[in-house]
TIVOSE-585061 format. One record per residue (C-alpha): z, x, y negated. Coordinates in Angstrom, 2 decimals, m for minus. Each point is the difference from the previous one (the first is absolute). Layout:
N
+---------+---------+---------+
:      c3 :      c1 :      c2 :
+---------+---------+---------+
:       Z :       X :       Y :
...
+---------+---------+---------+
END
This chain:
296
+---------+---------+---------+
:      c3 :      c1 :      c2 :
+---------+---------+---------+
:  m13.16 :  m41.91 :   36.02 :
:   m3.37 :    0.74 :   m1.95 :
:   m2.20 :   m2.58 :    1.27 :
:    2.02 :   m2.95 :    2.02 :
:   m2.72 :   m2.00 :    0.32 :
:   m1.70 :    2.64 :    1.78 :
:    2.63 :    0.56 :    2.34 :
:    0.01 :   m3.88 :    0.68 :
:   m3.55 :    0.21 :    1.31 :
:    0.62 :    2.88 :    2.30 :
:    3.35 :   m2.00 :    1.52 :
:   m2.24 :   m3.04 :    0.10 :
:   m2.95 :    1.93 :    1.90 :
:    2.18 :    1.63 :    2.34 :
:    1.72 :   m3.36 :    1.30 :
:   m3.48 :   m1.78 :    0.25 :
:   m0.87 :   m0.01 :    3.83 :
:   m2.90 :    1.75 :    0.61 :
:    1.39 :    3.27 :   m1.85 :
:   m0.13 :    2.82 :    2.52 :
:    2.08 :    2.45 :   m1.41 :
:    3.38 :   m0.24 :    2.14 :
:    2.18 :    2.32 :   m2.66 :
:   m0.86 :   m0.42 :   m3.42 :
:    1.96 :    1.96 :   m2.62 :
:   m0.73 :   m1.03 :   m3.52 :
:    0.74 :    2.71 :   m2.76 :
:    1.92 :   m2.10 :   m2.22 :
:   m0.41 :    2.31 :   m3.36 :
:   m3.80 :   m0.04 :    0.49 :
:   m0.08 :   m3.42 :    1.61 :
:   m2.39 :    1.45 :    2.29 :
:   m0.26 :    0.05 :    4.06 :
:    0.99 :    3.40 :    1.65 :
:   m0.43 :    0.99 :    3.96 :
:    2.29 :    1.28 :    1.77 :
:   m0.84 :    3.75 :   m0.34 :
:   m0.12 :    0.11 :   m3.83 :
:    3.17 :   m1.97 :    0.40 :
:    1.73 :    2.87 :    1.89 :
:   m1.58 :    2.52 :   m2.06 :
:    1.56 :   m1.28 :   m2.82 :
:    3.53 :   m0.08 :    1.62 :
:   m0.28 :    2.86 :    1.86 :
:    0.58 :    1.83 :   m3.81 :
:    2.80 :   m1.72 :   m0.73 :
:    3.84 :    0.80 :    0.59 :
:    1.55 :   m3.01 :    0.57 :
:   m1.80 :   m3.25 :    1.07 :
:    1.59 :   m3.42 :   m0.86 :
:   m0.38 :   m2.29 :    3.07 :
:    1.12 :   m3.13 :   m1.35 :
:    1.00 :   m2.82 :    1.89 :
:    1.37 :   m3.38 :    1.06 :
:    3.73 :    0.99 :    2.29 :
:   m1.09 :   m3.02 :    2.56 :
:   m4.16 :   m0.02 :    0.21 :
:   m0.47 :    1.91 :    3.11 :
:   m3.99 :    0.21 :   m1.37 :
:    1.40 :    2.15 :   m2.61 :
:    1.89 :    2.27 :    2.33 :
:   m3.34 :    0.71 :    2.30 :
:   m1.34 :    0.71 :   m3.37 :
:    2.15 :    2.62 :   m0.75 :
:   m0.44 :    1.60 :    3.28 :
:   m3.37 :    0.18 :   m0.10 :
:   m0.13 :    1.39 :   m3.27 :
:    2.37 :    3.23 :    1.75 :
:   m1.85 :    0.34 :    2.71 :
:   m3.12 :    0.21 :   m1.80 :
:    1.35 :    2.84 :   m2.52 :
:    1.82 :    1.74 :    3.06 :
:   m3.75 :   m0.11 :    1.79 :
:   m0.88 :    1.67 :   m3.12 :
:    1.91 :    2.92 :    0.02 :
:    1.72 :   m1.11 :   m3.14 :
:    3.83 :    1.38 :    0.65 :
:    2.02 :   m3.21 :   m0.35 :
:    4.09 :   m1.05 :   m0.53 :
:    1.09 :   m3.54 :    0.02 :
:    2.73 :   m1.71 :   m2.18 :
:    1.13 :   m3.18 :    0.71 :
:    1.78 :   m2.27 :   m1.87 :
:    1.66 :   m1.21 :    3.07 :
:    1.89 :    2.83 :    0.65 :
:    3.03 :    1.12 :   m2.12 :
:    0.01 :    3.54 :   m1.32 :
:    3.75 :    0.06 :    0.89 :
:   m1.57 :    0.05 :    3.83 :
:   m1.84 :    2.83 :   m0.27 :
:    1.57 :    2.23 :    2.75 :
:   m0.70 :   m2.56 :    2.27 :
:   m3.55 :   m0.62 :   m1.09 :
:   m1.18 :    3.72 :    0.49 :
:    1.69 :    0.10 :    3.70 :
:   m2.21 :   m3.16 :    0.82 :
:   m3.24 :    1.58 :   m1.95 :
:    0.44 :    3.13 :    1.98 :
:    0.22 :   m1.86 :    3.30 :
:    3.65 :    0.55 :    0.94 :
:    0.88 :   m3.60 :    0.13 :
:   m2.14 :   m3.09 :    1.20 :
:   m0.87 :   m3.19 :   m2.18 :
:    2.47 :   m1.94 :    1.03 :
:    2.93 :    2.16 :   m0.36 :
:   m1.08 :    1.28 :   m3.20 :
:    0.23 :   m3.82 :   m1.16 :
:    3.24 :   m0.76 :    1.77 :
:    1.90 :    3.47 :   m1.62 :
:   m1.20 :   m1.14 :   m3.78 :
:    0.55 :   m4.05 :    0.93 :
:   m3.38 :   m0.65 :   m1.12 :
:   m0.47 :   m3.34 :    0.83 :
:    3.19 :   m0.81 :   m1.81 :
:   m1.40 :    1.52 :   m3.36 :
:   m3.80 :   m0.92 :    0.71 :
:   m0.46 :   m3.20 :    2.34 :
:   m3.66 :    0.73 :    0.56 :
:    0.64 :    3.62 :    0.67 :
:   m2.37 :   m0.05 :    3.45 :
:   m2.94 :   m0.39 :   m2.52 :
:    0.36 :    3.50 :   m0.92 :
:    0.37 :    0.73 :    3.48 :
:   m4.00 :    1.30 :    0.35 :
:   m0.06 :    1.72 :   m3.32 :
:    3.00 :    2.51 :    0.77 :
:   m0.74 :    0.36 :    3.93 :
:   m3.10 :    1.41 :   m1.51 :
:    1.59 :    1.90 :   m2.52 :
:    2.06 :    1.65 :    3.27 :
:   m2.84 :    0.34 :    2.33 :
:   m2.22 :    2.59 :   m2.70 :
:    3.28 :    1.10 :   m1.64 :
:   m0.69 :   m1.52 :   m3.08 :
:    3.42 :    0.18 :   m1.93 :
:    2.05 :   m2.98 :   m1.06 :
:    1.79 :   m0.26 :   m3.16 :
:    2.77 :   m3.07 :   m0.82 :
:   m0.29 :   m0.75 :   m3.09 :
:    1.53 :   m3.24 :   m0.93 :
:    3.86 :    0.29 :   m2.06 :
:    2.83 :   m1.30 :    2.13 :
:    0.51 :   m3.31 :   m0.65 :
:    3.37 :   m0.37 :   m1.41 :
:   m1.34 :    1.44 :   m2.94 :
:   m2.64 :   m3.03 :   m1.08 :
:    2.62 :   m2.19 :    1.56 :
:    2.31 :    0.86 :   m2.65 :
:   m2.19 :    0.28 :   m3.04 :
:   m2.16 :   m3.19 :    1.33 :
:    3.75 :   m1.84 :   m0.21 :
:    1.59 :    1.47 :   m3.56 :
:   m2.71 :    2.05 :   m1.52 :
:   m0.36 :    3.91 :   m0.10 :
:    3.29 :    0.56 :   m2.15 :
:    1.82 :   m1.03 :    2.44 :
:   m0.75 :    2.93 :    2.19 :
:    2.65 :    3.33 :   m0.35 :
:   m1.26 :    2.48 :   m1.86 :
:   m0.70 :    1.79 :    3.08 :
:   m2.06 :   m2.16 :    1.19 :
:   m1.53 :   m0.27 :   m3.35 :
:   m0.75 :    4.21 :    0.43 :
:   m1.54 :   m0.72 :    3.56 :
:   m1.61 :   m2.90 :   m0.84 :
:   m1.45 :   m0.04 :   m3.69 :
:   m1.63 :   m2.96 :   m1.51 :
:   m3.65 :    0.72 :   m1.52 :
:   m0.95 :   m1.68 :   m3.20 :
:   m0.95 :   m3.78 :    0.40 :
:   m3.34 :   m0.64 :   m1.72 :
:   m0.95 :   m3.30 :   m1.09 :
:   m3.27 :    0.40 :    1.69 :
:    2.20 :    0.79 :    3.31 :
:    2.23 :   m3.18 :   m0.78 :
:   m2.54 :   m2.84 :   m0.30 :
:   m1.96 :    1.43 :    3.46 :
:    3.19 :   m0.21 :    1.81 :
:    1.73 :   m3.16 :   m1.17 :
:   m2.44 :   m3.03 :    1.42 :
:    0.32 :    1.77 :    3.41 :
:    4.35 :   m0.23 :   m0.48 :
:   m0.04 :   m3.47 :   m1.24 :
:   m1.47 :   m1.31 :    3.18 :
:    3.37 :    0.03 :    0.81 :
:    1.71 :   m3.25 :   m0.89 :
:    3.84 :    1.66 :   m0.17 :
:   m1.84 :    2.04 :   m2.92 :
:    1.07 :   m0.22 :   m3.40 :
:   m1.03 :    2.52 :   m3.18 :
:    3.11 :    2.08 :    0.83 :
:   m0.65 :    0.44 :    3.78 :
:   m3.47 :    0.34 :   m0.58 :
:    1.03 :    3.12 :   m2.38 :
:    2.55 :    1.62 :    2.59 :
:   m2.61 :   m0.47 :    2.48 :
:   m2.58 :    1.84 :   m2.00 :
:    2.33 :    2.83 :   m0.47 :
:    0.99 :    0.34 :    3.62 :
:   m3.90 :    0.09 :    0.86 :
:   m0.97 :    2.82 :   m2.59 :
:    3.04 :    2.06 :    1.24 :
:   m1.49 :   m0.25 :    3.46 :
:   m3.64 :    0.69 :   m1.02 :
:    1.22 :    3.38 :   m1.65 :
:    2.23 :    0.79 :    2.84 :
:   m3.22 :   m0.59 :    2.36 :
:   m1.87 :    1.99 :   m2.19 :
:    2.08 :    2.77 :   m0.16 :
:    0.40 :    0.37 :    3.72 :
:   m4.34 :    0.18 :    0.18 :
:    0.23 :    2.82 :   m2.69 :
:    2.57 :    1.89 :    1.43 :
:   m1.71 :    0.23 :    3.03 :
:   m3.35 :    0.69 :   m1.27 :
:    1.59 :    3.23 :   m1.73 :
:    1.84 :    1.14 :    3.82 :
:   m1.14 :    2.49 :    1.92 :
:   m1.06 :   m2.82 :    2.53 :
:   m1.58 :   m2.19 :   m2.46 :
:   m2.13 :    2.31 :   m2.45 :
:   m3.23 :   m0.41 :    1.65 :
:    0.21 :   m3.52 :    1.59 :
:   m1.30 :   m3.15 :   m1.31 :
:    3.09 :   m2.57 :    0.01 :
:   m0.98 :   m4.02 :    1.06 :
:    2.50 :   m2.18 :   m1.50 :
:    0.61 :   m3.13 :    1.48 :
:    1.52 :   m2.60 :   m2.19 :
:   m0.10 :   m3.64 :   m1.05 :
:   m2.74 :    0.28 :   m2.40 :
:    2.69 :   m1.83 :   m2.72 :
:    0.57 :    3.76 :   m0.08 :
:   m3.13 :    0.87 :   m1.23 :
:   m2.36 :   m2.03 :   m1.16 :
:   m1.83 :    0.40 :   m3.07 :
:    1.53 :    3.79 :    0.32 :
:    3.61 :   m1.38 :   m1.59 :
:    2.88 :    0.29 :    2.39 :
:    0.16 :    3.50 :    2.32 :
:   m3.80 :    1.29 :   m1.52 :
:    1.94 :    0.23 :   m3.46 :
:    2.26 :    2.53 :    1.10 :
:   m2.73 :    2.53 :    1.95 :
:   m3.01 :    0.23 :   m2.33 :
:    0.64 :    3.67 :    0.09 :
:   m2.16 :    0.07 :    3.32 :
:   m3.53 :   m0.92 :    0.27 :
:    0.28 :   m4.36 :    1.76 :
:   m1.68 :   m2.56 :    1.37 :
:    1.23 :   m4.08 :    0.85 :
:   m1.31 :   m2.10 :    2.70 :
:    1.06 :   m3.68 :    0.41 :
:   m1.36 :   m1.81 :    3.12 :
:   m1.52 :   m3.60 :    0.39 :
:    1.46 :   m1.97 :    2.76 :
:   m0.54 :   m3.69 :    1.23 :
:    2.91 :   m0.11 :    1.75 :
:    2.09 :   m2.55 :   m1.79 :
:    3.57 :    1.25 :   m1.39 :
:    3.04 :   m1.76 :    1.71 :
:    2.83 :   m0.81 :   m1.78 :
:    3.29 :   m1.20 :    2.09 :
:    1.45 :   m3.35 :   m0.41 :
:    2.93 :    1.76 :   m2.39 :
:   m2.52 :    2.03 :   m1.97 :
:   m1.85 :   m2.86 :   m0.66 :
:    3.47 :   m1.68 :   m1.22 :
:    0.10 :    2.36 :   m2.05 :
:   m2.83 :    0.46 :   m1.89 :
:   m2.05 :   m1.81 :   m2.46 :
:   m3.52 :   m0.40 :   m1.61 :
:   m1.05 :    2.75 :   m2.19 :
:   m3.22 :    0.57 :   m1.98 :
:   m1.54 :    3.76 :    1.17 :
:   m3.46 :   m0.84 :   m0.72 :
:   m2.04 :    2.53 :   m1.60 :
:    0.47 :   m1.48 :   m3.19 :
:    4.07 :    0.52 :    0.48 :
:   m0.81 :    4.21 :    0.19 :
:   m3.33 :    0.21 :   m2.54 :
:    1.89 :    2.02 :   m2.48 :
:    0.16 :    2.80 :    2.86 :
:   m3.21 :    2.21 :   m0.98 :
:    0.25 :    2.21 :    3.17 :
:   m1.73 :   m0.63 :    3.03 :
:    2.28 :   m1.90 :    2.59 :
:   m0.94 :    2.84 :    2.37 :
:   m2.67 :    2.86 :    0.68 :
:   m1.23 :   m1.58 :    3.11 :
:   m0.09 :   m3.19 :    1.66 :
:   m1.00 :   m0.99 :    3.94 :
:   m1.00 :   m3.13 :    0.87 :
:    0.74 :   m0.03 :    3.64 :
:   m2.44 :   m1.87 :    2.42 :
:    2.06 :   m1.74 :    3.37 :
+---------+---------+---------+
END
């Protein structure tokens, strides 16, 4: 971030009452306001746009949404990749994108409220996605695979596995981002903490790979692909960004002040954890490209 204290006067201005400007998108590189046409200007070059987000902050989800329909109104030809949805579903994913089965029996066939509990938030994004024949890609890994390597580490998958699901080097850089956000966890020790970060880099790649092979199909070579993951994914470009740098990219985080809820059990199970800005100041990337501070 070249000039944070920049960027903390532009936040500060934009949540002072009295500010008129309803969407405010601050160019995080250049610490610098943008509007919302030189915003979609910007993306509408890019292959694949990072929508990052918070699973449960339904501000973050209208976010999103907006940001497609604005691109589709655009002209820009658009694919969407969710983390949500497992690559292994595909089949099922194109019959609902093409209109052959409705909402709710495209989420009963792939029991996605079993794998996703707050699957109805994506509910808008990909009835959109079917309305203007937008195509859908799965993307996530299925999840016996992190299950497995979360649990005993990446050698203890077969070597088959191993073939379909390779492990990308581990920087340090990539290590000391990650681990504050795992040892909120208070089952988390330095072992679990290092099958954990295994088990998420396999699944970034495998994400990544999925965008990438469809950005080089027949279907895909001309779109634009939104990807909509938890931003843990992506921030600071580490995570799924890593693995895609081939094609030209932009990340957007959202603002929200919706509070985050955390169950009775998830609050059992967690514990204090420094993430200030501090805890991440030997990152010398930009958390994101863009950032919108949403007005309710």
């Amino acid at each position: 971030m070249n000039n944070p204290w920049l960027i903390f006067c532009l936040l500060f201005s934009v949540l002072t009452p009295g500010w008129s400007i309803e969407k405010t998108w601050i160019d995080i590189l250049h610490g610098t306001l943008v509007n919302q046409q030189e915003l979609l200007k910007d993306l509408s070059q890019s292959r694949i746009i990072y929508l990052g987000e918070v699973h449960t902050l339904k501000t973050h989800h209208k976010a999103q949404l907006d940001i497609l329909r604005l691109l589709y109104s655009r002209g820009v030809p658009l694919a969407l990749a969710l983390e949500s949805l497992d690559a292994q579903d595909q089949k099922l994913v194109n019959q609902f994108a093409e209109g052959h089965l409705s909402f709710e029996q495209f989420a009963k066939l792939i029991q996605w409220q079993k794998k996703w509990p707050n699957y109805l938030d994506y509910r808008p994004l990909c009835l959109f996605a079917q309305k203007h024949r937008i195509p859908i890609i799965g993307i996530d890994i299925q999840p016996s695979i992190p299950s497995k390597i979360a649990r005993s580490g990446y050698s203890s998958l077969t070597e088959k596995e191993k073939k379909l699901y390779p492990l990308p080097s581990l920087s340090p850089l990539y290590k000391n981002f990650l681990t504050p956000f795992l040892a909120v966890h208070s089952f988390m020790d330095d072992k679990r903490i290092a099958h954990a970060i295994e088990a998420q880099r396999v699944r970034e790649a495998f994400m990544a790979k999925q965008i990438m092979n469809f950005l080089e199909s027949p279907l895909g070579i001309h779109r634009t692909v939104c990807v909509v993951t938890g931003e843990i994914h992506v921030r600071y470009g580490l995570g799924i960004p890593q693995f895609s740098r081939r094609y030209p990219q932009r990340l957007i985080l959202f603002g929200s002040k919706e509070p985050i809820k955390l169950t009775p059990k998830e609050l059992q199970a967690s514990k204090k954890i420094d993430l200030s800005h501090q805890k991440f100041s030997f990152i010398r990337s930009p958390v994101a490209d863009y950032f919108e501070v949403i007005q309710e």
